[in-house]
C-alpha positions in Angstrom: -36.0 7.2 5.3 -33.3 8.2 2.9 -32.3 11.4 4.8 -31.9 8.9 8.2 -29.7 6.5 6.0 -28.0 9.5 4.9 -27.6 10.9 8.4 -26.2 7.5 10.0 -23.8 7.5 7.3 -22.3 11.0 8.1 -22.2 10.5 11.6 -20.3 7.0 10.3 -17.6 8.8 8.8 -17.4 10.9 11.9 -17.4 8.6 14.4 -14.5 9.2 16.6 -14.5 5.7 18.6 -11.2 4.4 19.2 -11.8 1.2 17.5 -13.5 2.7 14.6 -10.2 5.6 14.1 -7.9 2.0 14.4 -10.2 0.2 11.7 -9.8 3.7 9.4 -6.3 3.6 10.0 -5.8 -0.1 9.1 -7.7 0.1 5.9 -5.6 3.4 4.8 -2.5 1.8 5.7 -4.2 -2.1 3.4 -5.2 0.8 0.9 -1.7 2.2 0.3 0.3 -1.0 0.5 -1.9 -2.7 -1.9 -1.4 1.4 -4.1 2.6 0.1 -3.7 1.9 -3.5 -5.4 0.1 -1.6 -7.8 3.3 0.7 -8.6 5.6 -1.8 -8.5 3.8 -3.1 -11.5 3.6 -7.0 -9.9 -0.4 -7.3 -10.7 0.5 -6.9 -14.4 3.9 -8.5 -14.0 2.2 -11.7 -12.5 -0.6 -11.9 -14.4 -2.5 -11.1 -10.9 -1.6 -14.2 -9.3 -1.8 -13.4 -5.7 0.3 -16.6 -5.1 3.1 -15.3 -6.9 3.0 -11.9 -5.2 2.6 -13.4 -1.8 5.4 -15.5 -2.8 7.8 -12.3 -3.5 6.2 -10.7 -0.1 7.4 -14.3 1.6 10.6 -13.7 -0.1 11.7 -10.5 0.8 10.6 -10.7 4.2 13.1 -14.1 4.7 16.0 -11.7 3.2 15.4 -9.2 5.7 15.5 -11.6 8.6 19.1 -12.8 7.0 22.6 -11.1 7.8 22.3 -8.5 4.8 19.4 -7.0 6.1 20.6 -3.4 6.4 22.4 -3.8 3.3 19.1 -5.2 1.0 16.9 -2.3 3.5 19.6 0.4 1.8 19.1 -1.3 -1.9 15.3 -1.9 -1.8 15.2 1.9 -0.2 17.2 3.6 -3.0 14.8 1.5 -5.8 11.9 2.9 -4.2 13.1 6.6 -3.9 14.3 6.4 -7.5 10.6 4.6 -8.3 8.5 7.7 -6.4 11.2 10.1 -8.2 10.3 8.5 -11.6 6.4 8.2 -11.0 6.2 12.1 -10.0 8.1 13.1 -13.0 5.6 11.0 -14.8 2.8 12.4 -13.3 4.3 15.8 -13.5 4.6 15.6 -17.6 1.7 14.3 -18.3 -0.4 17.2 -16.9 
């Protein structure tokens, strides 16, 4: 029984379907955006109130659909480099 289980699980994780490669692809892409929440340091910053951080999502995305949109895309895009730059630094030293 176990070695079926175990058999239907790898051919799971091999399973080449379109709509199961889409599914992977969607929960990588949840995965990593939720990783960028993470970085940002909002769970801590909010306490994890997922009202608040929807609320800064809700926020951001009415800037972008304003007339400084480039302008905050070039801001927000510099933050982040300079955030990644910082984090791999950080990673880097404390090996």
């Amino acid at each position: 029984m176990q070695a079926r289980n175990r058999l239907q699980a790898k051919r799971a994780r091999h399973d080449t379907r379109a709509w199961q490669v889409k599914r992977r692809e969607r929960t990588r892409q949840l995965i990593e955006l939720g990783g960028l929440i993470a970085k940002a340091d909002l769970i801590e910053l909010t306490g994890d109130d997922r009202a608040v951080i929807l609320g800064l999502l809700v926020e951001a995305a009415a800037t972008l659909r304003g007339e400084g949109r480039e302008q905050q895309l070039t801001l927000w895009r510099r933050r982040g480099r300079r955030a990644f730059g910082s984090s791999l630094s950080a990673d880097a030293t404390s090996n």
